[in-house]
Wavefront OBJ file of the C-alpha trace (Angstrom):
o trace
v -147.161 85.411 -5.221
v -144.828 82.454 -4.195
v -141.221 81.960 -5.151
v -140.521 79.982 -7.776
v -138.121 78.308 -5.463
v -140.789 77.056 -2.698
v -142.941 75.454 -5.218
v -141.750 74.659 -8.434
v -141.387 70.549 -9.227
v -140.581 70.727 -12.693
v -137.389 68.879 -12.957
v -136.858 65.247 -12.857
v -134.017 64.054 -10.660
v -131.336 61.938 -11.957
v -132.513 57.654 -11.724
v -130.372 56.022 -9.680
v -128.608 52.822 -10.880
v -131.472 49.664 -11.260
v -129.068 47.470 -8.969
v -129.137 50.707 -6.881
v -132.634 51.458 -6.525
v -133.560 47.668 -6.073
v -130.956 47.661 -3.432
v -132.845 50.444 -1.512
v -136.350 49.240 -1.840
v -134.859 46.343 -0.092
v -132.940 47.920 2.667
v -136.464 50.343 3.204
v -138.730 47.521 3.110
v -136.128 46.042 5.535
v -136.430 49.139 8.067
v -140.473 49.690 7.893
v -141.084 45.979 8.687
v -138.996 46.096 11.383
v -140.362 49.359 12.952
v -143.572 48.302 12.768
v -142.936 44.729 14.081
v -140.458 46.737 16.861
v -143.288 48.747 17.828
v -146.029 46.536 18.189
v -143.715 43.899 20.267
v -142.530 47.254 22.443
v -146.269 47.945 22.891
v -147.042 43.881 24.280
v -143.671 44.141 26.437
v -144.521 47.674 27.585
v -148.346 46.224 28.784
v -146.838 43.067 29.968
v -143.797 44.612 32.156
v -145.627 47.917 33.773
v -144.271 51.018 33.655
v -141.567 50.507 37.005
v -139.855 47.806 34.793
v -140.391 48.820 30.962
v -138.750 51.657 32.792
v -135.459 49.777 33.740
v -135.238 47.592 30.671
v -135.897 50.895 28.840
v -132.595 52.028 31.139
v -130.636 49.154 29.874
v -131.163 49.153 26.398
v -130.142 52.626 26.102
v -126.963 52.325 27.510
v -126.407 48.745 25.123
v -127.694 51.010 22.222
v -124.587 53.319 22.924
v -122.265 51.115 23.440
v -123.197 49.683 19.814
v -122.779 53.210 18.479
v -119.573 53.396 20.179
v -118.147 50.597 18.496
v -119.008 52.254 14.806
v -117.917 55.866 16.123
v -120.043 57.197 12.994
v -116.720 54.918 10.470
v -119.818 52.707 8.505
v -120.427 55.675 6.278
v -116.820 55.575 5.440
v -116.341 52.085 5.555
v -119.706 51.813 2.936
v -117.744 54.741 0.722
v -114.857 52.822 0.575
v -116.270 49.620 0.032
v -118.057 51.074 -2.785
v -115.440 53.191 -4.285
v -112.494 49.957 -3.487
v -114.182 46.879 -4.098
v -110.508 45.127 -4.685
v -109.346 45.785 -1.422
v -112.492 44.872 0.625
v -110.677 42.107 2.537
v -108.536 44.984 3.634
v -110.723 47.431 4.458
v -113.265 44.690 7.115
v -110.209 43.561 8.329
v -109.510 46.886 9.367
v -112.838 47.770 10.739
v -113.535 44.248 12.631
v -110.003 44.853 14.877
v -111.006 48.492 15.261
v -114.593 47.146 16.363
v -113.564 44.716 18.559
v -111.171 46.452 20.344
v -113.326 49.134 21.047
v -116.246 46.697 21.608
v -114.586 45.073 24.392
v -113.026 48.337 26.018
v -116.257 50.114 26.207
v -118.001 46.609 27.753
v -116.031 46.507 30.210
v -115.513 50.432 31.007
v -119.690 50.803 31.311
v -119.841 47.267 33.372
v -117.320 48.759 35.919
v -119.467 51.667 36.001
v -122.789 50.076 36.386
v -122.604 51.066 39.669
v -122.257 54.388 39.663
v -124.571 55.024 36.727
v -127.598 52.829 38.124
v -129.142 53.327 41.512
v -130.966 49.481 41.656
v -130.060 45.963 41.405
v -132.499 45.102 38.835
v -131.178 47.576 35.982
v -127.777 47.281 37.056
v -128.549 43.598 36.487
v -129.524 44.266 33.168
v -126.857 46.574 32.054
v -124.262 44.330 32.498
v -126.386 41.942 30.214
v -127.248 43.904 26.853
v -123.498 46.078 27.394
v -121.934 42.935 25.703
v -124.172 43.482 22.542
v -120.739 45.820 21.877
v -119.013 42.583 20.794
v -120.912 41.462 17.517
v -121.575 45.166 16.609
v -117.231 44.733 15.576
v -118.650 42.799 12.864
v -120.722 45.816 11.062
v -118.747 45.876 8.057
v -119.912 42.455 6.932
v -123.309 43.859 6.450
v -121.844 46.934 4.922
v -120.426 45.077 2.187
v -123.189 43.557 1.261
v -125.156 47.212 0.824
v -122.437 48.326 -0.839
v -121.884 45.581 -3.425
v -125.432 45.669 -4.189
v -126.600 42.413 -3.034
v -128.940 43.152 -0.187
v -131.771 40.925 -0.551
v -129.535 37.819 0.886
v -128.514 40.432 3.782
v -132.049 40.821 4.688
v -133.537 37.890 4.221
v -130.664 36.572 6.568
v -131.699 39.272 9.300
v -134.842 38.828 9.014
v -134.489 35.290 9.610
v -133.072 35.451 13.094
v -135.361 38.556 13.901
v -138.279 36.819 13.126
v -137.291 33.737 15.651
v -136.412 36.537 18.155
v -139.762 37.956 17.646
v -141.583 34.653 18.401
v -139.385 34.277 21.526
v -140.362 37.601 22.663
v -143.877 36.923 21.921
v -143.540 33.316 23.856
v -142.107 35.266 26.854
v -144.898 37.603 26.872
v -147.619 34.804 26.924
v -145.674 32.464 29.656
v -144.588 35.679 31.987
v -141.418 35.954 31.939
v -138.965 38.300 33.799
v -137.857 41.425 32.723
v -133.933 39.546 32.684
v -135.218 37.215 30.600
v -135.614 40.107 27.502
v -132.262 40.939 28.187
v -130.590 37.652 27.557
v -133.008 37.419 24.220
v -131.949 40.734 22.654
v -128.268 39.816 23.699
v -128.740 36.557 22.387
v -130.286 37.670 19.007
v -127.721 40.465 18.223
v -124.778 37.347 18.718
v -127.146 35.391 16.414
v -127.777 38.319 13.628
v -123.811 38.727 13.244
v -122.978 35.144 13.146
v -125.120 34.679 10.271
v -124.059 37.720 8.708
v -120.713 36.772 9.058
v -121.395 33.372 7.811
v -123.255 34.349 4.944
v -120.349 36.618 3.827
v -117.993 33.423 4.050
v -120.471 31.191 1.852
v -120.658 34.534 -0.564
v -116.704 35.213 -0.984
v -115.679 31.604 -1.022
v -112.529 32.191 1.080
v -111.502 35.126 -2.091
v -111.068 38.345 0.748
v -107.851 38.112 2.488
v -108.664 39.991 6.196
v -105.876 42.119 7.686
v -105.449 45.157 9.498
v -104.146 48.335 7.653
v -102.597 51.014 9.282
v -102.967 53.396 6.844
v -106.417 53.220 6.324
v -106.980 53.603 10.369
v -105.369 56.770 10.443
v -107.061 57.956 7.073
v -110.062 57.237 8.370
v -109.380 58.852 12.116
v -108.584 61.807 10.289
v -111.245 62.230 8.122
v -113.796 60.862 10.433
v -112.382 63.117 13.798
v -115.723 65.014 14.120
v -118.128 62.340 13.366
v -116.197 60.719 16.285
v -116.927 63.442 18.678
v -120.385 63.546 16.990
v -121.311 60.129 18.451
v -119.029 60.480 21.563
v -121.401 63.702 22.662
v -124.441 63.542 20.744
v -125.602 60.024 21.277
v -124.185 59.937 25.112
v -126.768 62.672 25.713
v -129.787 61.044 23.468
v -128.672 56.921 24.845
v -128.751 58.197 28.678
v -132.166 59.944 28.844
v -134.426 57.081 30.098
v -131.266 56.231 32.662
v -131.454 60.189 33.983
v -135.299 59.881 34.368
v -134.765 56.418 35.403
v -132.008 57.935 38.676
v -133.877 61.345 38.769
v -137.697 61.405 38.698
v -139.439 60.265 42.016
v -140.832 56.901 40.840
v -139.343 54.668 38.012
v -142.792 54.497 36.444
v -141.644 58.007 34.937
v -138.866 56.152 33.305
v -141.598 53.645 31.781
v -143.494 56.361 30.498
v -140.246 58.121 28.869
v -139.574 54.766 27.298
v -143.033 54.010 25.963
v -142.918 57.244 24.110
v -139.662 56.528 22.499
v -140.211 53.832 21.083
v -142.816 55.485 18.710
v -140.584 59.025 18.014
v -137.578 57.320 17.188
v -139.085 55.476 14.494
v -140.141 58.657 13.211
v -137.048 60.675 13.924
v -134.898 57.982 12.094
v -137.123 58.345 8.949
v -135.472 61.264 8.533
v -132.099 60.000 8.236
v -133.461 57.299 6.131
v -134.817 59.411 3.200
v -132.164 61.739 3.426
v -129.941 59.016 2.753
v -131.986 58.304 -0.642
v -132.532 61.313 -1.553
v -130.005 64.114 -0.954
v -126.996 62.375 -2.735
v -128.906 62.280 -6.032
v -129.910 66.152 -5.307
v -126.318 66.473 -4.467
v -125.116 64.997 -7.516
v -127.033 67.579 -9.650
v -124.844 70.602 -8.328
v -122.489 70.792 -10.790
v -124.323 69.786 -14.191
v -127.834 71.017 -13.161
v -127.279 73.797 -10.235
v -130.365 75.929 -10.619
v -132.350 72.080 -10.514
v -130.168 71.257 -7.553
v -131.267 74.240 -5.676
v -135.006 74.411 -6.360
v -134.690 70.782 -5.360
v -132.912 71.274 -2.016
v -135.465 73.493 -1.040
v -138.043 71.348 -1.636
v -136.807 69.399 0.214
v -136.132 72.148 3.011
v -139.709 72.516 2.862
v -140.840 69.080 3.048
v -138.572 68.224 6.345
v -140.638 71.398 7.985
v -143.691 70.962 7.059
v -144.139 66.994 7.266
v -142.962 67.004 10.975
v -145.365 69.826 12.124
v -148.593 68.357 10.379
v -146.858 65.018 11.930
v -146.946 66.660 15.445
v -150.514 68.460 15.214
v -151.800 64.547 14.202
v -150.044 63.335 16.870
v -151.392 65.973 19.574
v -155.094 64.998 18.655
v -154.788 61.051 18.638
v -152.251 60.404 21.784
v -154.610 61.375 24.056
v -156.791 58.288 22.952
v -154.502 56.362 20.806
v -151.514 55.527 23.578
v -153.906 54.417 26.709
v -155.718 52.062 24.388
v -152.167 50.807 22.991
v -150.144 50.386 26.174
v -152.273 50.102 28.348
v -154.006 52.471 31.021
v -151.215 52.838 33.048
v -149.016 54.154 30.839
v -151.882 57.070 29.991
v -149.130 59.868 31.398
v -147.062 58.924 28.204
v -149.407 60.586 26.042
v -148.584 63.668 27.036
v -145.050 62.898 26.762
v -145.374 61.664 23.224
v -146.833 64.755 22.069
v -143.843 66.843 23.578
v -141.303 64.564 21.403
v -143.481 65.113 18.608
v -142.751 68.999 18.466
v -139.062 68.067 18.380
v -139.687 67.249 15.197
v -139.554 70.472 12.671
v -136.373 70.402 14.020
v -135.241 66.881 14.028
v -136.112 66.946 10.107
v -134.076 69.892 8.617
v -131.772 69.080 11.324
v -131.047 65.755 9.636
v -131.592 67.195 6.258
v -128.673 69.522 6.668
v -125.915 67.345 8.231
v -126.777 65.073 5.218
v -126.385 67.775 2.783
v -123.227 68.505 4.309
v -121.908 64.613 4.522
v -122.442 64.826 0.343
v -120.550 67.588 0.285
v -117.785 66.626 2.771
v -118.510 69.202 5.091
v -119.240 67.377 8.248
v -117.400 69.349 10.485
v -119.555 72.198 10.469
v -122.462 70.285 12.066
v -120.480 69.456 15.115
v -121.000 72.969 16.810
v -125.061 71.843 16.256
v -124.556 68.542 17.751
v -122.510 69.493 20.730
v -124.737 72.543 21.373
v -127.872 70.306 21.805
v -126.503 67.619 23.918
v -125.056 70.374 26.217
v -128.399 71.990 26.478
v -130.722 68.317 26.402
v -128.151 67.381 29.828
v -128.380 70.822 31.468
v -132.304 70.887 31.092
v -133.260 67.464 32.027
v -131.286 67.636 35.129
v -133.108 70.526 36.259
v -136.548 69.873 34.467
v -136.667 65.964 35.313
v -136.378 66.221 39.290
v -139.401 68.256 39.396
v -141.680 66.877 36.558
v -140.476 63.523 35.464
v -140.946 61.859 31.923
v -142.508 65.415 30.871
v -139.579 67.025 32.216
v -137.209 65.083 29.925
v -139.470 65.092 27.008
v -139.538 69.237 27.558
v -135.660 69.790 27.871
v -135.231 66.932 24.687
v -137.764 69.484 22.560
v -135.850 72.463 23.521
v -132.315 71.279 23.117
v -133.308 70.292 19.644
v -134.920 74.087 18.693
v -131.996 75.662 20.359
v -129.457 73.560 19.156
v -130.658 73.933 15.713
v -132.128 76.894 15.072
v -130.828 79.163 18.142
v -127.116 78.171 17.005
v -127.865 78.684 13.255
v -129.080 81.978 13.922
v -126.385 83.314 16.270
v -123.476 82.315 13.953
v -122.875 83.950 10.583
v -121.409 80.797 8.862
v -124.124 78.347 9.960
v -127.206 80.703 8.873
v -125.496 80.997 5.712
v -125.661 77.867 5.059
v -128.720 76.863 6.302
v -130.637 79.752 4.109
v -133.309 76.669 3.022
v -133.772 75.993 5.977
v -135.119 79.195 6.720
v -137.216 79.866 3.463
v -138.386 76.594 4.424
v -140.818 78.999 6.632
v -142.416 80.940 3.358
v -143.678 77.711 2.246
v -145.987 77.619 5.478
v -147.781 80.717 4.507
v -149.367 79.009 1.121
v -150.227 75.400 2.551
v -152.081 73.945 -0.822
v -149.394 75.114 -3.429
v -146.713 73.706 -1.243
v -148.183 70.728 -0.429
v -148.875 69.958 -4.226
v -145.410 70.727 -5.207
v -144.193 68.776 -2.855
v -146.449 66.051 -3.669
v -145.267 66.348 -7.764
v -141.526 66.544 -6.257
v -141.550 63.067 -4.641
v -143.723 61.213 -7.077
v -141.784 62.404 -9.525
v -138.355 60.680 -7.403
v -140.344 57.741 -6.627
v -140.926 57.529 -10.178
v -137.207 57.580 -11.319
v -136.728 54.884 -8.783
l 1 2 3 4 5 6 7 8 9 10 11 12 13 14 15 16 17 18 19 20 21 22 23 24 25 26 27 28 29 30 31 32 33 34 35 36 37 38 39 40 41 42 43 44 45 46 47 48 49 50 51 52 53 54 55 56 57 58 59 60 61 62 63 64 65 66 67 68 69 70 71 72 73 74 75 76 77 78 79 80 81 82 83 84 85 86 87 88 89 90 91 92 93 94 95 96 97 98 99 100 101 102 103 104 105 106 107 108 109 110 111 112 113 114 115 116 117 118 119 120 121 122 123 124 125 126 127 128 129 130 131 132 133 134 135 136 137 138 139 140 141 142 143 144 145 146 147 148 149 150 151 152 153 154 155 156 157 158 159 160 161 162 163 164 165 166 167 168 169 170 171 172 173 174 175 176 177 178 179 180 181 182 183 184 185 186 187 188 189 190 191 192 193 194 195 196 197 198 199 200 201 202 203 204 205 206 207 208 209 210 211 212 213 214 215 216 217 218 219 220 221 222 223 224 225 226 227 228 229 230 231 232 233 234 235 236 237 238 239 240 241 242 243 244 245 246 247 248 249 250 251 252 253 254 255 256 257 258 259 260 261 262 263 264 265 266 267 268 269 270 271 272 273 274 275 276 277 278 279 280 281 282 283 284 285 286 287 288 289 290 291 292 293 294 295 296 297 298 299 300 301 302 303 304 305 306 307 308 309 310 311 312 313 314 315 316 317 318 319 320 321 322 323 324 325 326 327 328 329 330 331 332 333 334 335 336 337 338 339 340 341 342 343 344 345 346 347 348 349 350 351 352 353 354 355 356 357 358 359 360 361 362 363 364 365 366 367 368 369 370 371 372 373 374 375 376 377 378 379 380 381 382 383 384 385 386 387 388 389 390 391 392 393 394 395 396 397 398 399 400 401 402 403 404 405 406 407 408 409 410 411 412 413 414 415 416 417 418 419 420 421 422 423 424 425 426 427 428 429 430 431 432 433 434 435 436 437 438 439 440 441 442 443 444 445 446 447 448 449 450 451 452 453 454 455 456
């Protein structure tokens, strides 16, 4: 006999705004053509470089990556809320976030270019790192595409992007086919990120016709500081641990192909890790928003949604462990054939990525974000601890291990040893029952998301 709870679709979640929904399709249309493109240019760079500099580029761009998430410090969601909830004071509220940004934009440019040395051992990625680093300084400007999600007029946002990604695309593409140095990437994804803004920015100036007046609020900094204080350590810890893992293999393994081979597999997972944030951005608010009005619909809902962020990411994995072996050698290339075996490690990080992702999100809707902070911290500390023991002695699988274990431990090893946090993860943890009937679950699940895709 199954719960009812595990299995049962009939309800039909609450339709979303039409502005809304077309607004999403956009923004997700936005995100799959870009991972796709992303990972089929990664794969022609990744043959083209080798593994020993795919390895340091792979280095470099992780560090730029966290500098960019720096600059937000986790403040878009809040700065999309209130841009949403406060359209009136929108001049306001950018103005606000574009000092904040570019203060912090140029602090932490210059803090990681004085400390290129001492977090890269060679010339050629320290090169680089003081390159992409200064892709901090248009990330200040985040808030102009913000508005434009939040008023509901994304399809001139992405078309705009898109634009200026597609030229960077060719230009990758016409580096790849001339031979071009590994710096020579660099400058183009610096250059494009300074290009993406500036239209952005100028797009939002043709839009508002001079009608936002931009200052800086001190109010809304501190209201937002003290709101936002653990999503701030959230990004401080958790993406400092996650940004730095190619560098560690990168200083740590005994050749810098390892590093290559790290990178390779990343840029496949973290498409599929960020999927999760993606629908759980869609989906849980609307789930959310049944709680009150509809709270027995709300919770069979939440768990089938438990149940799909388990159960997707292992059958995910198990497809993943069959096909790398042959699927990444003919992709990348035959020297990058170790990376197989790494991408099939990062895989299994998955059934915990998922609920991982679907919790914090249930708890943003809720304004609970503070209780996922003990989660976060607790898998960065382990993901540092393990890959400086694990990576020294087996490389790219080394860091791939202590990234898979950091994520179970973090997650479910933390939820189980505190009373609060298994509590309120108990969907989580059903989420296991619906493993035992495969079929049923799968159909429910099946009837649950037509039946949002539907209402959308």
């Amino acid at each position: 006999m199954i719960a009812p709870e595990l299995t049962d679709p009939n309800f039909q979640p609450v339709a979303p705004r039409p502005r809304a929904a077309h607004n999403v399709f956009w923004l997700i249309a936005e995100r799959a053509l870009k991972a796709a493109g992303g990972v089929g240019m990664g794969i022609l760079i990744a043959r083209h470089l080798g593994p020993e500099h795919y390895g340091c580029y792979g280095a470099a761009i992780g560090l730029a990556t966290l500098s960019k998430e720096g600059v937000m410090l986790g403040f878009d969601r809040m700065v999309r809320r209130d841009l949403s909830a406060r359209p009136a004071e929108a001049g306001k509220i950018i103005g606000t976030s574009i000092a904040l940004g570019l203060v912090l934009a140029v602090a932490i440019a210059i803090g990681l270019s004085a400390l290129a040395g001492q977090l890269v051992d060679d010339d050629e990625t320290r090169r680089l790192t003081l390159i992409v680093v200064w892709m901090a300084l248009p990330q200040a400007f985040y808030s102009c595409e913000v508005w434009f999600e939040s008023a509901g007029q994304a399809p001139p946002l992405v078309r705009v992007r898109n634009a200026v990604w597609s030229v960077a695309m060719a230009g990758r593409l016409a580096l790849v086919l001339t031979g071009a140095h590994v710096t020579a990437f660099a400058v183009l994804a610096l250059a494009e990120w300074f290009l993406t803004y500036a239209a952005v920015c100028g797009l939002l100036r043709r839009v508002h016709h001079n009608r936002f007046h931009f200052t800086f609020d001190v109010p809304q900094f501190r209201a937002w500081f003290r709101e936002g204080w653990p999503m701030v350590l959230m990004v401080v810890v958790g993406s400092t641990a996650d940004r730095i893992m190619v560098l560690v293999v990168h200083n740590l393994a005994a050749t810098d192909a390892e590093a290559g081979y790290l990178n390779a597999a990343l840029r496949i997972t973290e498409i599929w890790w960020s999927m999760s944030a993606i629908v759980g951005t869609v989906l849980l608010p609307r789930i959310v928003a049944m709680q009150r009005s509809e709270p027995e619909r709300c919770a069979r809902a939440t768990q089938l949604y438990a149940n799909a962020s388990l159960i997707v990411p292992i059958a995910a994995a198990a497809a993943v462990a069959l096909t790398a072996p042959f699927l990444v050698p003919w992709l990348f290339g035959k020297a990058y054939a170790p990376s197989a075996m790494v991408l099939v490690i990062l895989f299994w990080a998955g059934p915990a990525v998922y609920p991982a992702a679907a919790r914090a999100q249930s708890w943003v809707s809720r304004g609970l974000l503070a209780l996922d902070l003990p989660t976060v911290a607790c898998t960065a500390v382990i993901q540092v601890c393990l890959a400086a023991l694990l990576v020294p002695r087996h490389g790219a699988i080394g860091a791939a291990a202590a990234m898979v274990c950091a994520q179970w431990l973090g997650f479910y090893g933390l939820t189980l040893s505190v009373p609060t946090l298994r509590r309120a993860s108990a969907a989580q943890f059903r989420a296991f029952g619906a493993l035992r009937h495969p079929v049923a679950t799968s159909r429910a699940l099946y009837r649950f998301f037509e039946a949002m895709l539907k209402a959308n």
